[in-house]
C-alpha positions in Angstrom: 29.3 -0.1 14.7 30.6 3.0 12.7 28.8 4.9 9.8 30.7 3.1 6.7 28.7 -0.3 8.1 25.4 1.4 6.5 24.6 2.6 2.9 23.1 6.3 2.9 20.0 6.9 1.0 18.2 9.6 0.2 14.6 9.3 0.3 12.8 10.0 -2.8 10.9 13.2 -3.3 7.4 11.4 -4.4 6.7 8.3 -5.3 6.5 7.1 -9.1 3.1 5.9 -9.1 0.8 7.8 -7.1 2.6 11.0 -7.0 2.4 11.5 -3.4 5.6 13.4 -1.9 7.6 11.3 0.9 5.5 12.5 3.4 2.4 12.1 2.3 3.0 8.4 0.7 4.8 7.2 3.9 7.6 6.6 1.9 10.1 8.8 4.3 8.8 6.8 7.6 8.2 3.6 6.2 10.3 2.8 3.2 9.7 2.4 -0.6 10.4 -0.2 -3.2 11.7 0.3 -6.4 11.0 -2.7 -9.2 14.8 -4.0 -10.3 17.0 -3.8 -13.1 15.4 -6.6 -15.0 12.0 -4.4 -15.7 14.2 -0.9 -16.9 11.9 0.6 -14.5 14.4 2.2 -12.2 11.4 4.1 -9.9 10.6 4.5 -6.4 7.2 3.6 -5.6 5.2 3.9 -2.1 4.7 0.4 -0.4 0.8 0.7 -1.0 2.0 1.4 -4.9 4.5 -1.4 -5.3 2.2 -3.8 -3.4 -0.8 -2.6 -6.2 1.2 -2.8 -9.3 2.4 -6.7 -7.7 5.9 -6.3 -6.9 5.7 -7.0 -3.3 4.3 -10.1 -1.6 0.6 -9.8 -1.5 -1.7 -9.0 1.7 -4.3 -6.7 3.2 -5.3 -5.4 6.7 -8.5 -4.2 6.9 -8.8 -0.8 7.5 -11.9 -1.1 10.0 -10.8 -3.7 12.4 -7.4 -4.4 11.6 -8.1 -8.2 10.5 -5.1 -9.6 8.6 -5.4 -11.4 5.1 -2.0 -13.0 3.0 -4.2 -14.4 0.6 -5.4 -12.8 -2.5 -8.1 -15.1 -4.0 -8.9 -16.1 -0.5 -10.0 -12.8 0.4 -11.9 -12.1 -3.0 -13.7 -15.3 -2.8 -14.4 -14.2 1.2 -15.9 -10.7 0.1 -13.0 -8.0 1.1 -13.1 -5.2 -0.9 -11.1 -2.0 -1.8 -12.5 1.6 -1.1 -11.4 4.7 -2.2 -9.1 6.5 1.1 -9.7 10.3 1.5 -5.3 10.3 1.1 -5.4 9.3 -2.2 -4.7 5.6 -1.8 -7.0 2.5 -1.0 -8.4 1.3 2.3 -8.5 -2.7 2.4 -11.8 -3.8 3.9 -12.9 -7.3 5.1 -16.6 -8.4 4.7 -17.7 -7.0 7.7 -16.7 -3.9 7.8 -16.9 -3.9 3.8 -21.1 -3.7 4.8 -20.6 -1.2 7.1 -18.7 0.8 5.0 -20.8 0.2 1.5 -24.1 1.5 3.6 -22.3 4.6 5.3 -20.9 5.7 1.7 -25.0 5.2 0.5 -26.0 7.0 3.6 -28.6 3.8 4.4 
């Protein structure tokens, strides 16, 4: 396999959503997405970005105890909620750790 079998990319310098640079958004280790032609938004958002404003497929891992949900209305209906992350972004939580969380951030 030679070099002309891949396209070269540069990697954004932040994200177009949150503002985060590369680094900070993940975007250099882990990609980005960037919305199509069809929406004249020509962008490059962070995956946590793109997944929030819908343009990826949606689905959650908590950030507690790594469960796994694919469904959105699913999870709502099961009690996983959203918190505030100390990066900037949001930390998917499900029901369990959702409690544990919601009491530490009261300090009960």
């Amino acid at each position: 396999m030679s070099n002309e079998d891949f396209d070269i990319v540069e990697v954004p310098r932040r994200c177009a959503g949150c503002g985060r640079d590369a680094d900070a958004s993940g975007m250099r280790h882990v990609g980005w997405a960037v919305r199509g032609v069809e929406t004249g938004d020509s962008g490059a958002y962070c995956l946590g970005c793109a997944a929030e404003l819908r343009f990826l497929p949606w689905s959650a891992v908590c950030a507690g105890c790594g469960r796994e949900t694919e469904d959105e209305d699913a999870a709502e209906d099961a009690g996983w909620r959203f918190f505030g992350g100390f990066s900037g972004g949001f930390m998917p939580m499900c029901p369990d750790c959702a409690q544990v969380e919601a009491h530490r951030r009261l300090g009960a």
